[in-house]
C-alpha positions as CSV (number, residue, x, y, z in Angstrom):
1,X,0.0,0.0,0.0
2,X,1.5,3.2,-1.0
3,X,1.3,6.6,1.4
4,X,-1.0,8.8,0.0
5,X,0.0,12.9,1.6
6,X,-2.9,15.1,0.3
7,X,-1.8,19.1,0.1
8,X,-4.8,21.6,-0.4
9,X,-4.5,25.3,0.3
10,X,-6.0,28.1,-2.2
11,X,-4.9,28.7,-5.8
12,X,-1.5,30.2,-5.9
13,X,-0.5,28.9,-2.2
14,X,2.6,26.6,-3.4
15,X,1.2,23.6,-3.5
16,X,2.8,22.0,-6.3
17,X,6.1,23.9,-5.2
18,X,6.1,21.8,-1.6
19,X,4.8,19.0,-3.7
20,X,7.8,19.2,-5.6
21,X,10.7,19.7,-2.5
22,X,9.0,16.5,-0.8
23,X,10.0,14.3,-3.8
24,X,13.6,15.9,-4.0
25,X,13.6,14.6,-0.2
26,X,11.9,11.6,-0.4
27,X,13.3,10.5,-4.3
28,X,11.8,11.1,-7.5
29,X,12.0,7.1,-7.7
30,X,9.5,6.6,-4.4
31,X,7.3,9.0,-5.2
32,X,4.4,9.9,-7.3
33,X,2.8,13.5,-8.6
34,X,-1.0,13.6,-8.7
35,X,-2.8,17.0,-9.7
36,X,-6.5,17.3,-8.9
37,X,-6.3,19.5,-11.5
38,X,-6.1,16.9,-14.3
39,X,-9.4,15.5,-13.5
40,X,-11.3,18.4,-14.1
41,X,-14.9,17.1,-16.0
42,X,-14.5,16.9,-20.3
43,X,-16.1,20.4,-21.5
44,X,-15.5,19.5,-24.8
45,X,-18.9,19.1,-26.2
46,X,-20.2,21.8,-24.4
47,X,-21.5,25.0,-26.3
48,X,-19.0,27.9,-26.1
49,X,-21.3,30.2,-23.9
50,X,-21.7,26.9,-21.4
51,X,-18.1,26.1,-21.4
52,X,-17.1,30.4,-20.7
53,X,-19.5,29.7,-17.2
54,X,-17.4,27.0,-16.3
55,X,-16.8,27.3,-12.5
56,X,-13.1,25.9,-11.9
57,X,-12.9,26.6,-8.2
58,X,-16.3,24.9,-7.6
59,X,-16.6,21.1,-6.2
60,X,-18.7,20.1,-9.4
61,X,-15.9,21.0,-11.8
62,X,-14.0,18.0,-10.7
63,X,-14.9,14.3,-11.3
64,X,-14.1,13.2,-8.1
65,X,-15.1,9.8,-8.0
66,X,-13.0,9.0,-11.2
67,X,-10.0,10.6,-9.0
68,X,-11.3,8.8,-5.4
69,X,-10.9,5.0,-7.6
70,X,-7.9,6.3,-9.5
71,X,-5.9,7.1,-5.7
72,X,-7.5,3.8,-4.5
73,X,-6.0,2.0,-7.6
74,X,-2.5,3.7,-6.8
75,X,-2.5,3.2,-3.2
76,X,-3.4,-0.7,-4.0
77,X,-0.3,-1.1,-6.6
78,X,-2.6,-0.9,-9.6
79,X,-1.4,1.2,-12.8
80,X,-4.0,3.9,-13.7
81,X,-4.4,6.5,-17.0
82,X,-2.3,9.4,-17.3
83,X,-4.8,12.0,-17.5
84,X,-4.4,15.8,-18.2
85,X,-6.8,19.1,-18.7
86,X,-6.7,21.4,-21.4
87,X,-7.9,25.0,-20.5
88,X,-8.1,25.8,-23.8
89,X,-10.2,23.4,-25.9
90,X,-11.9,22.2,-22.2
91,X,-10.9,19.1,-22.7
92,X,-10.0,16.0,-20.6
93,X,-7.3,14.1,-22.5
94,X,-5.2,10.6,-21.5
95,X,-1.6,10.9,-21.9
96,X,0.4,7.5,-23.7
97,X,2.2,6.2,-20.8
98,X,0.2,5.0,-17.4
99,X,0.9,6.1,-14.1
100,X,2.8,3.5,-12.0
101,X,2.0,3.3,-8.4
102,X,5.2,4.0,-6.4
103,X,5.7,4.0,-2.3
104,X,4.8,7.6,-1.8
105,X,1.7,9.4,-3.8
106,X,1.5,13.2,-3.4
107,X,-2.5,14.3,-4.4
108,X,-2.4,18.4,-4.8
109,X,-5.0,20.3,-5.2
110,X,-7.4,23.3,-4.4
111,X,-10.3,21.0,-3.1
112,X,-8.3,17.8,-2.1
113,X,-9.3,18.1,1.7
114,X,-13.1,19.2,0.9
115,X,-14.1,15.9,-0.2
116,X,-14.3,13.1,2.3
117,X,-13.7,10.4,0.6
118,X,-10.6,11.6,-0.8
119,X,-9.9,12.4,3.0
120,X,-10.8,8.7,4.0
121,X,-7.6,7.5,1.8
122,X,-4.8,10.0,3.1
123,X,-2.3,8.8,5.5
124,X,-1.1,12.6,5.6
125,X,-3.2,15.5,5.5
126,X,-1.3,19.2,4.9
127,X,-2.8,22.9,4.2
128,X,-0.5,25.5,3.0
129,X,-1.8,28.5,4.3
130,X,-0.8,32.0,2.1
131,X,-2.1,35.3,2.2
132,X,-4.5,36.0,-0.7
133,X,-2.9,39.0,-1.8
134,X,0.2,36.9,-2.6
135,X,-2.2,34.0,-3.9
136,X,-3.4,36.1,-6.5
137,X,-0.5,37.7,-7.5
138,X,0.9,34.1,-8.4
139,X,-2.4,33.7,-10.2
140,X,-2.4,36.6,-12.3
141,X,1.2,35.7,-13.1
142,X,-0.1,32.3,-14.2
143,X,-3.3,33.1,-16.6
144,X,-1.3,36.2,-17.9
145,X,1.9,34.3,-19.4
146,X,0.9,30.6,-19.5
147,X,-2.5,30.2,-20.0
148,X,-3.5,33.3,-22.6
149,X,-5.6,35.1,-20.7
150,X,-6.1,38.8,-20.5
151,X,-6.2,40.6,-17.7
152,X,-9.9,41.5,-17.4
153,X,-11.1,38.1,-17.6
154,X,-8.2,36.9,-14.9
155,X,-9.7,39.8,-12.4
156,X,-13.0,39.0,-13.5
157,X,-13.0,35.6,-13.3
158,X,-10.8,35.9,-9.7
159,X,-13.9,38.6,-8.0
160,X,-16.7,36.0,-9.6
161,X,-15.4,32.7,-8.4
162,X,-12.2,32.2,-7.2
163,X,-12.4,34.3,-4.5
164,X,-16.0,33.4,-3.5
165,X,-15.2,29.5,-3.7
166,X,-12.2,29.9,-1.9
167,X,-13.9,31.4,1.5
168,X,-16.6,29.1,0.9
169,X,-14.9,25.3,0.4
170,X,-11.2,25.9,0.1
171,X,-10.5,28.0,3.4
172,X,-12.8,26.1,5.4
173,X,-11.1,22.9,4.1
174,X,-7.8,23.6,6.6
175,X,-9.8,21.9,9.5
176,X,-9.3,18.7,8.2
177,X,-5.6,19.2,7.5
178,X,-2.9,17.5,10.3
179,X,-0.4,20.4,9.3
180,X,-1.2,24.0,7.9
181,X,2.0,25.2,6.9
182,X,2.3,28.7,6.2
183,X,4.1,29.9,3.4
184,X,4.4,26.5,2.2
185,X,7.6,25.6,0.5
186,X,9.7,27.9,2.4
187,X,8.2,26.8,5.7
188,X,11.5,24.4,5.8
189,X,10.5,23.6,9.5
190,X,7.2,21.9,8.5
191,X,9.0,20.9,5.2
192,X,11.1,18.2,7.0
193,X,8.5,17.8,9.7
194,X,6.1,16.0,6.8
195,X,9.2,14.3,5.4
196,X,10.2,12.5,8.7
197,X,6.7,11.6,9.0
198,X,6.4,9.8,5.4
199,X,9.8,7.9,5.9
200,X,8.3,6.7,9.7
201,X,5.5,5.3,7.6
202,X,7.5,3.7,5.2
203,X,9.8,2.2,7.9
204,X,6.9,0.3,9.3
């Protein structure tokens, strides 16, 4: 059975940046990258004025029971797709190559520690806790240079539903966490705090 360490905390936080200083830690070769991003719901078909309304900080956006089997899969030694999500034709693709399950399987996402029976699987449960002004900073940064998007529709878009669904399922999401690290990544206390803790488990 394979550690699964969920990290949550609100878009921009650093998720995938302590995601990524675990693995140097831990080893690329014993761990495992999982983005709760990539199983955001096909929007493919959808018509163009459906697919503009699409609410990516909601709950609903995700499939979540495609994700909670996929982990479960992982965490039982079983290979699962490679998925990924493209922003800009709304689409849910599967990559070639399978993921392989390895010791160690790091699930990031906004909404990871919102849904219980994603919750139910995690041996470790972390927050990253960052102030919102820095949050959207990162964000703006983001849509503006990697994703296309103009600057109106990333302050738009951020005042209509980002911010809303953070205060209402992302923030109150940290309860369930066993560590909220502020400043994530360069919290280097609680960084080797949650990397003694997955090497205790993988002792036993």
């Amino acid at each position: 059975m394979s550690v699964l360490v969920g990290i949550a905390g609100g878009t921009g936080s650093g998720k995938t940046s302590l995601a990524t200083k675990i693995v140097e830690r831990v080893g690329p070769e014993r761990c495992l990258l999982l983005a709760q991003d990539a199983y955001y719901k096909d929007g493919s078909a959808l018509a163009p004025a459906t697919q503009a309304a699409i609410n990516y900080d909601h709950p609903d956006a995700f499939d979540t029971s495609l994700l909670v089997q996929d982990v479960r899969d992982l965490k039982s030694g079983r290979p699962v797709p490679c998925l990924t999500y493209d922003h800009g034709s709304y689409s849910r693709r599967v990559l070639p190559d399978a993921l392989t399950p390895k010791p160690v399987v790091i699930l990031e996402g906004i909404l990871v520690l919102a849904e219980e029976p994603l919750r139910r699987l995690m041996d470790i449960k972390l927050f990253i806790d960052t102030d919102a002004d820095v949050r959207i900073l990162r964000r703006l940064q983001r849509d503006l240079h990697e994703r296309g998007r103009s600057f109106e529709v990333v302050q738009r878009q951020y005042l209509e539903s980002v911010r809303p669904m953070h205060l209402e399922f992302v923030e109150p999401s940290k309860r369930y966490a066993d560590l909220i690290i502020p400043e994530g990544a360069e919290n280097l206390v609680a960084l080797e705090a949650v990397v003694a803790r997955i090497r205790a488990i993988l002792a036993r």
